[in-house]
DRENPA-116076 format. One record per residue: residue number from 0; residue in three letters; x, y, z of N, C-alpha, C in turn. Coordinates in pm, 1 decimal, decimal comma. Each point is the difference from the previous one (the first is absolute). Example, Ala and Ser with C-alpha at 12.3 -4.5 7.8 and 13.67 -1.06 7.14 Angstrom:
# DRENPA-116076
   kedo   kolpa        n_x        n_y        n_z       ca_x       ca_y       ca_z        c_x        c_y        c_z
      0     ALA     1319,0     -569,0      780,0      -89,0      119,0        0,0       90,0      120,0        0,0
      1     SER      -35,0      105,0      -72,0       82,0      119,0        6,0      -77,0      109,0       73,0
This chain:
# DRENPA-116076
   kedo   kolpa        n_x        n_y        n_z       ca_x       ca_y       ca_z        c_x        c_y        c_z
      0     UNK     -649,7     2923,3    -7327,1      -75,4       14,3      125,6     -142,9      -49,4      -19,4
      1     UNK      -25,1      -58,8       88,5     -184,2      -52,8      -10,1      -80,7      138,7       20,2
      2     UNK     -106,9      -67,1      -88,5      -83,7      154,3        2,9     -131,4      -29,9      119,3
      3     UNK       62,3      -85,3      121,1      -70,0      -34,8      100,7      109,6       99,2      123,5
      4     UNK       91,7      -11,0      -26,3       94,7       64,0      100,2      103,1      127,6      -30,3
      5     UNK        5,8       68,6       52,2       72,3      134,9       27,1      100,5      -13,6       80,7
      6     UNK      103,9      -35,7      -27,0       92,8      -17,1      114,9       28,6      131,7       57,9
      7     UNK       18,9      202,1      -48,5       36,5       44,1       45,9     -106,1      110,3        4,6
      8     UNK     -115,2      -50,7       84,2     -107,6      161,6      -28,1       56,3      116,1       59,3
      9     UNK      -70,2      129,8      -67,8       18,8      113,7       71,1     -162,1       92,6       24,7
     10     UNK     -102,6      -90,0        1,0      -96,9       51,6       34,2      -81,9      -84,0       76,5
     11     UNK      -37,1      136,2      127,9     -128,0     -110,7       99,2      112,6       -9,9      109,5
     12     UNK      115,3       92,7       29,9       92,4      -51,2       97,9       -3,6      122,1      129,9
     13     UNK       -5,1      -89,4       97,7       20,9      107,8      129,8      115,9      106,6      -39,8
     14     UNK       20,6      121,6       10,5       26,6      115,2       46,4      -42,0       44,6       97,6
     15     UNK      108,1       20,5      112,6       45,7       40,5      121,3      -37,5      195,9       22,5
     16     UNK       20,9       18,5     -131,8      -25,3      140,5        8,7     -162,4       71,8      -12,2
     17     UNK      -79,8     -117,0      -76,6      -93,2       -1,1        3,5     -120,0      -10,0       81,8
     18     UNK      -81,2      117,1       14,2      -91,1       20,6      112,9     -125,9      -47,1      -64,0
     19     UNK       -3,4      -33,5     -120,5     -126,3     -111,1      -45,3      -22,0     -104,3       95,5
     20     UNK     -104,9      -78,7      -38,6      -56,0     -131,7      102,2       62,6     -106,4      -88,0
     21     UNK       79,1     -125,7       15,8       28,9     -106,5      -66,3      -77,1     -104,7      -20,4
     22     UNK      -28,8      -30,3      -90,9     -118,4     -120,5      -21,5      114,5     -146,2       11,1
     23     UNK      -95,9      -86,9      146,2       91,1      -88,4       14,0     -151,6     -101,7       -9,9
     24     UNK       53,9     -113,0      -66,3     -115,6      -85,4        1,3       17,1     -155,2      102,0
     25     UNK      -82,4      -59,3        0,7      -14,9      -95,2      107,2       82,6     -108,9       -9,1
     26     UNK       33,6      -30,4     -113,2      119,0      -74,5      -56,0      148,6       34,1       31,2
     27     UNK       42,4      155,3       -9,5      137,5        0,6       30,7       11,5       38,8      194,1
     28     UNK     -133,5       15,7       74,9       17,4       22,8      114,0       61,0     -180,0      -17,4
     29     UNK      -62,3     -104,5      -19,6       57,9     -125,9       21,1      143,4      -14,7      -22,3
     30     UNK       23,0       40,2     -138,2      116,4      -13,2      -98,2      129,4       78,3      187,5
     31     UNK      -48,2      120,5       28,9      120,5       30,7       95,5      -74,1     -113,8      119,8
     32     UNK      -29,2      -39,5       29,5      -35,3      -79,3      136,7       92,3     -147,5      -41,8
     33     UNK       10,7      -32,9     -110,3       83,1     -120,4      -67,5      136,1       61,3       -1,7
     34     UNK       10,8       85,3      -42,3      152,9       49,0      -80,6       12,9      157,9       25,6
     35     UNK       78,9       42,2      119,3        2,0      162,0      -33,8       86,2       44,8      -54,5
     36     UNK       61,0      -59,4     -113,4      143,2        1,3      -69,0     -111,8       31,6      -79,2
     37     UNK      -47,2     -164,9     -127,5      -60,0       45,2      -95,1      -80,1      120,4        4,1
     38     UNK     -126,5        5,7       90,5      -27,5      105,6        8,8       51,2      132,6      -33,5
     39     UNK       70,6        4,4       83,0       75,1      152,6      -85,3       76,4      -15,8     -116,7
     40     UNK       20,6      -66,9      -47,5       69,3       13,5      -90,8      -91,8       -2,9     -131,7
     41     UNK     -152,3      -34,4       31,6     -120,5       36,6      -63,8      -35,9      125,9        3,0
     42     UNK      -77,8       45,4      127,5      -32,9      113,3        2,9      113,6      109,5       -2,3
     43     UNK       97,5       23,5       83,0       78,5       77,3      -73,2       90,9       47,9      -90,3
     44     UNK       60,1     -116,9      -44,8       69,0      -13,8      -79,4      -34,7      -51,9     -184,7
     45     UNK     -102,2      -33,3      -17,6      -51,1      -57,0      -80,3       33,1     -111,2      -56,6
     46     UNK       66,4     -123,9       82,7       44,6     -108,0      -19,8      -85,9     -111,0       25,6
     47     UNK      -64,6      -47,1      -85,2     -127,0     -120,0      104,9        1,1      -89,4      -32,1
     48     UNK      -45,5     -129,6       55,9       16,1      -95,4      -41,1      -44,7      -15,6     -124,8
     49     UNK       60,1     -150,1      -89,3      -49,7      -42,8     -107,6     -136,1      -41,2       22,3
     50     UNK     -117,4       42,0      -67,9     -143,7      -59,2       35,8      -24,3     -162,9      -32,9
     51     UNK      -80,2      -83,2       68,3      -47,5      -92,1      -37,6      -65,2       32,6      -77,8
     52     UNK      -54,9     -111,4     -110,1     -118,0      -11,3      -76,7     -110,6       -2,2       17,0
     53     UNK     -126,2       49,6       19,8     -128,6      -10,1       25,0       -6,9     -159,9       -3,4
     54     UNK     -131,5       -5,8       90,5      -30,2     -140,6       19,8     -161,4       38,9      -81,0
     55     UNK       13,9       -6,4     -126,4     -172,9      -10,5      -44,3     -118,6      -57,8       22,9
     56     UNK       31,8     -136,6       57,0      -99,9      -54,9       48,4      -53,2       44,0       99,7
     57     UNK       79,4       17,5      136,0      -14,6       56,9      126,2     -100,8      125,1      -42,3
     58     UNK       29,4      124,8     -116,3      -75,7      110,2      -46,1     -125,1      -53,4      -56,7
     59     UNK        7,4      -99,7      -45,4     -142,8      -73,0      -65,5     -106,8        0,1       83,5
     60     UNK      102,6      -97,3      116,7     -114,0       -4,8      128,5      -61,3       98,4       61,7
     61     UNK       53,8      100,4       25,2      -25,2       99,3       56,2     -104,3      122,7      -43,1
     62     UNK       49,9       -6,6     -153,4     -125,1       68,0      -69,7     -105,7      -68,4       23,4
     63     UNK      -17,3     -141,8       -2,6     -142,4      -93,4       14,9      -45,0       -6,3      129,0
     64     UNK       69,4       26,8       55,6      -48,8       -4,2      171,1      -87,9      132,7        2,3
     65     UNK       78,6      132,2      -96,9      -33,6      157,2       77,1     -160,6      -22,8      -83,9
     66     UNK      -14,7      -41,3     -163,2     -133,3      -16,4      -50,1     -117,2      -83,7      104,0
     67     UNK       82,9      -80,1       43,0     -122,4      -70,1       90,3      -41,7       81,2       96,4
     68     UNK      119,1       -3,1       73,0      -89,3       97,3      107,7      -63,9      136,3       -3,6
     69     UNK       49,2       80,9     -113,1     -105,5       70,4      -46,4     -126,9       -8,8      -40,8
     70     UNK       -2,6     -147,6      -77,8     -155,9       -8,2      -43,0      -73,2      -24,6      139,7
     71     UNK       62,9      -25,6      110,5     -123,5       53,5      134,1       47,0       68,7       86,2
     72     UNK       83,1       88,3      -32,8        0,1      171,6       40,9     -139,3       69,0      -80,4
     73     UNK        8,7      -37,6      -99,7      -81,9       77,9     -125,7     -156,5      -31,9       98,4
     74     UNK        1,4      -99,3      -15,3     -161,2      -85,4       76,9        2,6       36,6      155,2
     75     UNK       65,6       -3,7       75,8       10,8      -22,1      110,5       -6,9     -109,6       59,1
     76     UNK        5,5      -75,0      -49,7        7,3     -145,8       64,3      140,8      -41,2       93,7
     77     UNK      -55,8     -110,9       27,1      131,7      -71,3       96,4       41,7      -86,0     -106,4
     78     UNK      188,7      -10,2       13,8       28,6      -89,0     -117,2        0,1     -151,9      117,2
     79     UNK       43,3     -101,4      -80,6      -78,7     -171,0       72,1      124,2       47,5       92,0
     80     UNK      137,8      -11,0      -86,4      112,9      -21,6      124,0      -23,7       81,5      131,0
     81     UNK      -11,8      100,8       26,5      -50,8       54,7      127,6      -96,8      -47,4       77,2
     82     UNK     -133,9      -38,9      -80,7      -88,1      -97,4       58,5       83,0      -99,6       64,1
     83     UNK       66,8      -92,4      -60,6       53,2     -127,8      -10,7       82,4       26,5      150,7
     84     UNK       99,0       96,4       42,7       77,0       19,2      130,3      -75,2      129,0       75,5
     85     UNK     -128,2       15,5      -34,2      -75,4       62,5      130,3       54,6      153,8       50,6
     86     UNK       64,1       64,4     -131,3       45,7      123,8        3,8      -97,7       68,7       35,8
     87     UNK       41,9      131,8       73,6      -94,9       95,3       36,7       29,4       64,5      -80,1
     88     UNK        9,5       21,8     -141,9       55,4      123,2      -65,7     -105,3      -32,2     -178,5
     89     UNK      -23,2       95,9      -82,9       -9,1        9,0     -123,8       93,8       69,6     -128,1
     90     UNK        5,7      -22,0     -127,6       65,8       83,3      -47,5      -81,7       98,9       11,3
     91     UNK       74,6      179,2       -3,7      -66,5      125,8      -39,3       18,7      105,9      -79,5
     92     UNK      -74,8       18,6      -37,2        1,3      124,1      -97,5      125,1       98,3       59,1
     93     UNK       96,2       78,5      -63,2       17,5      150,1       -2,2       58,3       79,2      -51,0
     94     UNK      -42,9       84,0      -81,6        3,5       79,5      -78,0      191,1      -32,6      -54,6
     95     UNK      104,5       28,1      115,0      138,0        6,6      -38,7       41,2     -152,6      -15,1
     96     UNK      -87,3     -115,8      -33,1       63,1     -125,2        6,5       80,0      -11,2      -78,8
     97     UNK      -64,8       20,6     -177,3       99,1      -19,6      -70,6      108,0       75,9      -18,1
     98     UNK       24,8      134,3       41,1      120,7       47,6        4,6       65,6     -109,4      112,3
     99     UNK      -27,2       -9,2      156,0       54,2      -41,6       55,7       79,9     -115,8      -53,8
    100     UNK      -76,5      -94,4      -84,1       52,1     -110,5      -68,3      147,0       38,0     -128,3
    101     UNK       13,8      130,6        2,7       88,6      -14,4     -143,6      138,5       -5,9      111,3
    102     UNK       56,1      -60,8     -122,4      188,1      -12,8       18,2       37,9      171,8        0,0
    103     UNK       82,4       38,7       83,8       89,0       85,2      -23,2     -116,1      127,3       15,6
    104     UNK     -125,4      -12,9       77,5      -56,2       82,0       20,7      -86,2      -21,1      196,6
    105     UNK      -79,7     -111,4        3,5      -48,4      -60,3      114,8      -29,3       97,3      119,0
    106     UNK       -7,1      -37,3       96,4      -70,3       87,0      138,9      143,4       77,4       27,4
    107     UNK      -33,0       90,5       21,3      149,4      120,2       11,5      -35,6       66,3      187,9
    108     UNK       94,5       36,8       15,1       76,0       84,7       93,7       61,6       33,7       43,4
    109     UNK       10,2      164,4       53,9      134,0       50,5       -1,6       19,6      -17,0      143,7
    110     UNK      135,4      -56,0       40,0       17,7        4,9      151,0       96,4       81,4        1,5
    111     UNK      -30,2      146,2       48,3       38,0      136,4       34,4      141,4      -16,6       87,2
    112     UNK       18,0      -53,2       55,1      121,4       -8,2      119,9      117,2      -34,6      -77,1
    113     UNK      -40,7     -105,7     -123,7      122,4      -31,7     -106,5      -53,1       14,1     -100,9
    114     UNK      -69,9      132,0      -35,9      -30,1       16,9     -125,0       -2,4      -87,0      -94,7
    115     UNK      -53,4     -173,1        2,0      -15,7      -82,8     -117,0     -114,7       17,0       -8,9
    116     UNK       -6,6       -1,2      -92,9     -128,4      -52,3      -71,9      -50,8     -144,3      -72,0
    117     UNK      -55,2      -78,7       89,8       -5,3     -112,5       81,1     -128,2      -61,7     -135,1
    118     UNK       54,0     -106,2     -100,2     -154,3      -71,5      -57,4       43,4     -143,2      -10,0
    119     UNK     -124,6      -75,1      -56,7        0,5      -88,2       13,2     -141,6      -45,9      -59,1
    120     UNK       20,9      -94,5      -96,7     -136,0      -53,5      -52,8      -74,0     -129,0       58,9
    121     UNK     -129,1       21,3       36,3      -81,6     -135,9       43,2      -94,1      -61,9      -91,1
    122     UNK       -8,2      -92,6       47,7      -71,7     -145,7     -119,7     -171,1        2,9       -0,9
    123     UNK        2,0       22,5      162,5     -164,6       58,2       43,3       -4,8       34,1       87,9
    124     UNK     -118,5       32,5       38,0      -74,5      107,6       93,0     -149,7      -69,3       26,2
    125     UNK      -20,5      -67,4      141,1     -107,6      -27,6       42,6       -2,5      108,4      152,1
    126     UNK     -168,9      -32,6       30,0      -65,3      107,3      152,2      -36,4     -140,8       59,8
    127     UNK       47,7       -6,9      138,2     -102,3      -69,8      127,7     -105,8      115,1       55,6
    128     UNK      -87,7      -94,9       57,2     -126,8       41,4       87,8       44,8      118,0       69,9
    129     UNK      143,2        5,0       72,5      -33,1      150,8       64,4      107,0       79,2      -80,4
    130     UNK      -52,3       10,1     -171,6       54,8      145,5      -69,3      119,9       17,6      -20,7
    131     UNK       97,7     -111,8       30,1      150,9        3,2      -23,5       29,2      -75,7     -134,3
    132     UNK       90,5       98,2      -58,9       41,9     -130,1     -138,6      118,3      -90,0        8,7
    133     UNK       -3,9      -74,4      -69,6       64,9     -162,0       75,6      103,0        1,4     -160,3
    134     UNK      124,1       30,1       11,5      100,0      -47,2      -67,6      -16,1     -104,3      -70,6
    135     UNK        7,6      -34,0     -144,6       26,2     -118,2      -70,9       88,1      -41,3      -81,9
    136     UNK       94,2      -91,6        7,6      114,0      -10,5      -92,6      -12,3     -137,2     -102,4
    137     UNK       11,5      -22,8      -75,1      -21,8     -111,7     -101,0      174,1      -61,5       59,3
    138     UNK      -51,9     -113,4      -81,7      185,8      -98,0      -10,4      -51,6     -107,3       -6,8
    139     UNK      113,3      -62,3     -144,9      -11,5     -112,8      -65,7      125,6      -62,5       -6,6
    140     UNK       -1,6     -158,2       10,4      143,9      -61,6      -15,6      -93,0     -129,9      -29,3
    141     UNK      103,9     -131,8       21,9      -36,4     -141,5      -42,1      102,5      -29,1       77,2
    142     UNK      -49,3      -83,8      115,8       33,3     -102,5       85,6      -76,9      -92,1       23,7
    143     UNK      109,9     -126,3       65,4      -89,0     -108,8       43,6      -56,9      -21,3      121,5
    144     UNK       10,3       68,8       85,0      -60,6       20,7      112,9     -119,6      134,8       43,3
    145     UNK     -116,1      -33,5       52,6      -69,6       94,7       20,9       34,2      137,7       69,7
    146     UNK      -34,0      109,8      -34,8       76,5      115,1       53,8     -142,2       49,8       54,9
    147     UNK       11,3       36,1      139,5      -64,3        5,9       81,8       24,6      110,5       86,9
    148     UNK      155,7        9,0       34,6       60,5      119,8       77,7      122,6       31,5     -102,3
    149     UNK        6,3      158,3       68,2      154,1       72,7       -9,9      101,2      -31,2       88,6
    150     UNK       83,5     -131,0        8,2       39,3      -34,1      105,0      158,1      -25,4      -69,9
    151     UNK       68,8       76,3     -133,3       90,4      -36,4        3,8       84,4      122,1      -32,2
    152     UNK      129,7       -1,3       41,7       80,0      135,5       -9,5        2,9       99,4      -93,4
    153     UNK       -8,0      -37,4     -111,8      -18,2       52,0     -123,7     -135,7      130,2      -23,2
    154     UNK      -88,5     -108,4       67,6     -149,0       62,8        6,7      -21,1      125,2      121,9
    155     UNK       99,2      -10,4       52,1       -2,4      175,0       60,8      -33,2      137,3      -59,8
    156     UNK       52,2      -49,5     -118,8       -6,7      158,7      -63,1     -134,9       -4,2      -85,6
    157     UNK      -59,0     -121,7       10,1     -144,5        2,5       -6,3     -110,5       90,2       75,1
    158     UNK       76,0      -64,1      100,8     -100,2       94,3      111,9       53,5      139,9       20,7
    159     UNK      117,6        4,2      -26,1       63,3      131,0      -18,6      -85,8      127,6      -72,9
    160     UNK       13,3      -75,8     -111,0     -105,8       72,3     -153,4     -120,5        5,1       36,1
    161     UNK      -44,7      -65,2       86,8     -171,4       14,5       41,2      -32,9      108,8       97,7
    162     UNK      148,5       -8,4      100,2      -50,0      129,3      105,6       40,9      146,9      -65,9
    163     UNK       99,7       56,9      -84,7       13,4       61,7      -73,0     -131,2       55,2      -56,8
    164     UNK      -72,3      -54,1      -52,0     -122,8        5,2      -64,4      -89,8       75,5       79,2
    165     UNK       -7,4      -98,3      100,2      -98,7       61,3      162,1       64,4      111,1       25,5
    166     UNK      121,7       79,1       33,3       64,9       82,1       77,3      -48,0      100,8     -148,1
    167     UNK       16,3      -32,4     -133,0      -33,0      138,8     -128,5     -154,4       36,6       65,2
    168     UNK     -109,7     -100,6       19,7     -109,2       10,3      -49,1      -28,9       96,9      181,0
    169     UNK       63,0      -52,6       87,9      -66,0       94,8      103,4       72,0      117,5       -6,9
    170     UNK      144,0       19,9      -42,0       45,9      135,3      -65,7      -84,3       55,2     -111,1
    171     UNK     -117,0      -36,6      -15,1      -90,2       57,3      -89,9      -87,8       50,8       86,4
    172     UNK      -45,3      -27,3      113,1     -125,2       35,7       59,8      -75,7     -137,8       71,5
    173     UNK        6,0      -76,8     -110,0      -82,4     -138,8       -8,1      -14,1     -112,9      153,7
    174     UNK     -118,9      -71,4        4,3       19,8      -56,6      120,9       48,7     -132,4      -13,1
    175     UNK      100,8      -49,0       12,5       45,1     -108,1      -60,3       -0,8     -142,2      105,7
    176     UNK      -44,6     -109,4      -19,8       24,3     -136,4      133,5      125,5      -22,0      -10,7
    177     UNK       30,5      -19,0      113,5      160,3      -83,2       -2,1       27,4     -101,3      -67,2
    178     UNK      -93,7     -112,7       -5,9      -41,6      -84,4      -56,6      -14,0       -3,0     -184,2
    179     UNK      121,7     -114,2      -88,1      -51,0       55,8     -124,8        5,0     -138,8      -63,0
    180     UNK       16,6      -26,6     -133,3      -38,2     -143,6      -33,9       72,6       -6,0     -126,3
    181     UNK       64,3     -128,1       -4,2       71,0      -34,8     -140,1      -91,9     -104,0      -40,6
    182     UNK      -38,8       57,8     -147,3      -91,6     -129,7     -118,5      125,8     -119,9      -75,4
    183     UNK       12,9      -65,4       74,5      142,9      -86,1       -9,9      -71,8     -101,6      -74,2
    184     UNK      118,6      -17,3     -185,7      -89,5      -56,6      -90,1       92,4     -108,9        5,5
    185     UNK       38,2     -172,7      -33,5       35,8      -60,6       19,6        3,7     -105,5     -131,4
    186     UNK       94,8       12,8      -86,2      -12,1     -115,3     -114,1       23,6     -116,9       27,9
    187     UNK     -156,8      -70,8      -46,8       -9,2     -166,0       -0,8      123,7      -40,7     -100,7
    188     UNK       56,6      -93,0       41,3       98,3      -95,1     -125,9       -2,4     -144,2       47,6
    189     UNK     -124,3      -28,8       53,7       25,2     -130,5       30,8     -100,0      -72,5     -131,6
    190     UNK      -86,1       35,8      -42,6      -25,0       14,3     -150,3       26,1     -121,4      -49,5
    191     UNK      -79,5     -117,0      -84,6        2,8      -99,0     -115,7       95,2      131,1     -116,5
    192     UNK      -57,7       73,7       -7,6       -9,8       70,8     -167,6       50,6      152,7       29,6
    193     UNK      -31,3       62,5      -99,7       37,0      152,3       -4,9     -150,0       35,5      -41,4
    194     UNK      -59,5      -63,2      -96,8     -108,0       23,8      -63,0       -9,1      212,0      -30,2
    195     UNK      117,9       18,3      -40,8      -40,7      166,6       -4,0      -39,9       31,1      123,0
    196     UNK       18,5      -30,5       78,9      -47,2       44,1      147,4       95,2       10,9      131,0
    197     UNK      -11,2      130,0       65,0       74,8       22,0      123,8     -122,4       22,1      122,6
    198     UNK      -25,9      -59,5       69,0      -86,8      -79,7      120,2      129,3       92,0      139,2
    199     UNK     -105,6       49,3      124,1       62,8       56,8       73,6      -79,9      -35,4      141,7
    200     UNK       29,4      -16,6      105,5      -29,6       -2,7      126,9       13,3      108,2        3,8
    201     UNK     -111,4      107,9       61,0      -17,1      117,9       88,1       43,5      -42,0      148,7
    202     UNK       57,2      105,6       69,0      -37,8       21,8      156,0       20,5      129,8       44,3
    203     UNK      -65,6       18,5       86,6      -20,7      142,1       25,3      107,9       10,4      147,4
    204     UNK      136,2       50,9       28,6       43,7       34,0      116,2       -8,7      101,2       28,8
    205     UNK      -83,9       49,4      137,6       49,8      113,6      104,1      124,1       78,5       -5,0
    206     UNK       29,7       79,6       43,2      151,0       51,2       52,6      -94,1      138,3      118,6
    207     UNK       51,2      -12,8       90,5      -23,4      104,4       76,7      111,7       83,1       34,5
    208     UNK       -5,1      123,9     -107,0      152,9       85,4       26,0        5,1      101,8       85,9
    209     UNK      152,9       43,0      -17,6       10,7      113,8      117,1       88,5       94,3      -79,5
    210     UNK      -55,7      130,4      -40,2      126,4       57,1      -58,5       58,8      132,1       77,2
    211     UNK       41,7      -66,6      143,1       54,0       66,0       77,3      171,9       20,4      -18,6
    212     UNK       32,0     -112,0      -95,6      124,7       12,2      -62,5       27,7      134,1     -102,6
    213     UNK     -124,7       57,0      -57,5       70,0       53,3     -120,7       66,2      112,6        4,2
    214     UNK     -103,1       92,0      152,8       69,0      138,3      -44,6      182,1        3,7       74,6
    215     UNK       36,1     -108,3       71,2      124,0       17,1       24,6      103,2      -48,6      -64,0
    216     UNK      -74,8     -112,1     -149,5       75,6      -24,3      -90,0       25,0      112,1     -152,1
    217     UNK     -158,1       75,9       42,3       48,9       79,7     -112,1      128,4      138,3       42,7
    218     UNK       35,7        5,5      116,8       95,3       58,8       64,8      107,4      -28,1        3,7
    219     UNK       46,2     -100,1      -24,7       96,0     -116,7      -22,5       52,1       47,3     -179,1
    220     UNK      -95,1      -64,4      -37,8      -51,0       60,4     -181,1       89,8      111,0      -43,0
    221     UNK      -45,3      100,3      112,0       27,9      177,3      -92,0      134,0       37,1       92,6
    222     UNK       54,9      -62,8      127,5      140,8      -19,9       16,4       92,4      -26,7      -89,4
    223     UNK      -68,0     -111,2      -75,0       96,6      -63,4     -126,5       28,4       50,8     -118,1
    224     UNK      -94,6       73,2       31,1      -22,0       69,8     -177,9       81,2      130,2       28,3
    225     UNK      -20,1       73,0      117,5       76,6      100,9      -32,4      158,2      -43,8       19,5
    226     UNK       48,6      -98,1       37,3      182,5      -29,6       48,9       25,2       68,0     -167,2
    227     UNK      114,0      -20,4       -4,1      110,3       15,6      -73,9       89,1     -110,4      -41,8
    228     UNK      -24,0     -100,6      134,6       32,7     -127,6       24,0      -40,2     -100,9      -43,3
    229     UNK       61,1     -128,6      -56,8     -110,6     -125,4      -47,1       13,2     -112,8       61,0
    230     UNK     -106,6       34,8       88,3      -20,1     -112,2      106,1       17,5     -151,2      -13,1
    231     UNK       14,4      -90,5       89,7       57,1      -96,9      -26,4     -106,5     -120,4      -22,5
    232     UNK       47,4     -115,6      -40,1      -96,1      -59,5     -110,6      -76,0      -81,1       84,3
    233     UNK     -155,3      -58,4       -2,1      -39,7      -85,6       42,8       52,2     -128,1       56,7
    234     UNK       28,8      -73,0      101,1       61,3     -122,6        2,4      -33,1     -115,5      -65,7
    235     UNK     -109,6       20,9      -78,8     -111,6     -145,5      -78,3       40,5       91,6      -80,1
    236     UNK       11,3       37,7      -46,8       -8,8      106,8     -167,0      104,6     -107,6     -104,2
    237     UNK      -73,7      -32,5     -135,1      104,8      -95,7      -63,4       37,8       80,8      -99,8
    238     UNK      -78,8      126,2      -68,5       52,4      101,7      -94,9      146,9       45,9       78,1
    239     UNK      -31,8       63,9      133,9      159,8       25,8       37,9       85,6      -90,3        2,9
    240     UNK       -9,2     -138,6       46,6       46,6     -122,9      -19,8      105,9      -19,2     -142,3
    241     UNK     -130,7       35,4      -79,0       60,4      -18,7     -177,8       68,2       94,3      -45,5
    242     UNK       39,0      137,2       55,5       57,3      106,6       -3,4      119,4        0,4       18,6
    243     UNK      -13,1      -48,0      157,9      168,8      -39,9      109,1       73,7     -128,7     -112,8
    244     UNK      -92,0     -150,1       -5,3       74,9      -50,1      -88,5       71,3       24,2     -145,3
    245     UNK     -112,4      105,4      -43,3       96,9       63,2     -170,5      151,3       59,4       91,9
    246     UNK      -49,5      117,2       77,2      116,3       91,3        2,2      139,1     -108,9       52,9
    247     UNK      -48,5     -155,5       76,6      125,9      -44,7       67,9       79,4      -79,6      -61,9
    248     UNK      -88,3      -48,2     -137,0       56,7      -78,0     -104,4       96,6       68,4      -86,5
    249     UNK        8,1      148,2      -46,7       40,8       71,4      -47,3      103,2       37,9       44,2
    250     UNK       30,3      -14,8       80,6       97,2       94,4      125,1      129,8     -104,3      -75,0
């Protein structure tokens, strides 16, 4: 067995009998919005998918993005890229950032009606002029075309993960803009050389979210979790795909 994967956990799993709060994170609200098969068969069952491999570079970037923009959180300054697209916003100080920032810890809340306990980690935290903090998500890839918008199917659950964020942070109290922004990093490869060097186009996209979706998806969520039943599989889902084909080859 890889010591990356567990094919059969028995800890961290919904119980039905249990009047505890369930810690569901922002990732498997997606994971059931893709697949409410896999899904459960994650959370309750302890069956989950095989993990991909970290993308290290993508983590590279991201640490270098969070140092920068700290060194003018620290100052207070405006960083250029905001200058550069005429943002009304700065990075800001607060006290819970870096928790907010850890894996497997991030902006929490409990939504009482389905007892989850709702987290999710963010990349940053900037304030506009009237006192609201403005969502920030990093993301890095290498294409040949300029990325400018979220305009392709995939990238839903982009914006997905961003309003999530907004919906924890005003389940905190917090005054949050609808309005939030991806630091979209972009690898040059049009390049003579390598010269030890990875070269990136910045752009800064908008998303103006709505997370008027969540609390009737997290209802959806804790339907599933309590069945008995294992709901049926995503129609795009290719893990169930690869499942149906083992079991039909066998037959």
């Amino acid at each position: 067995m890889s010591e990356y994967y567990n094919p059969r956990r028995t800890k961290n799993l919904f119980d039905p009998k249990s009047r505890q709060p369930f810690s569901l994170s922002r990732s498997k609200i997606d994971l059931f919005m893709e697949c409410p098969r896999c899904f459960y068969l994650d959370r309750r069952l302890g069956v989950g998918r095989p993990p991909g491999f970290p993308f290290a570079l993508n983590s590279a970037v991201d640490k270098l993005l969070k140092q920068e923009f700290d060194i003018h959180r620290v100052k207070g300054t405006q960083h250029p890229l905001l200058e550069k697209y005429g943002v009304d916003a700065r990075p800001v100080q607060h006290e819970k950032l870096d928790e907010w920032r850890q894996n497997f810890i991030g902006v929490q809340y409990l939504h009482k009606s389905s007892n989850l306990m709702v987290f999710g980690a963010i990349d940053d935290l900037w304030i506009n002029s009237k006192d609201e903090y403005v969502v920030v998500d990093y993301k890095s890839t290498s294409k040949a075309e300029e990325i400018t918008e979220l305009n392709k199917e995939w990238q839903d659950g982009y914006k997905r993960q961003m309003e999530v964020y907004q919906w924890l942070l005003r389940g905190n109290g917090y005054k949050v803009s609808d309005t939030g922004y991806f630091v979209y990093c972009n690898g040059i490869t049009d390049r003579e050389a390598f010269d030890a060097r990875l070269e990136f186009e910045v752009t800064l996209i908008p998303h103006k979210g709505s997370d008027e979706w969540i609390e009737g998806m997290l209802a959806e969520i804790k339907e599933c979790l309590l069945s008995d039943r294992i709901p049926e599989p995503g129609k795009d889902c290719d893990y169930c795909a690869y499942r149906r084909a083992v079991i039909e080859v066998g037959e």
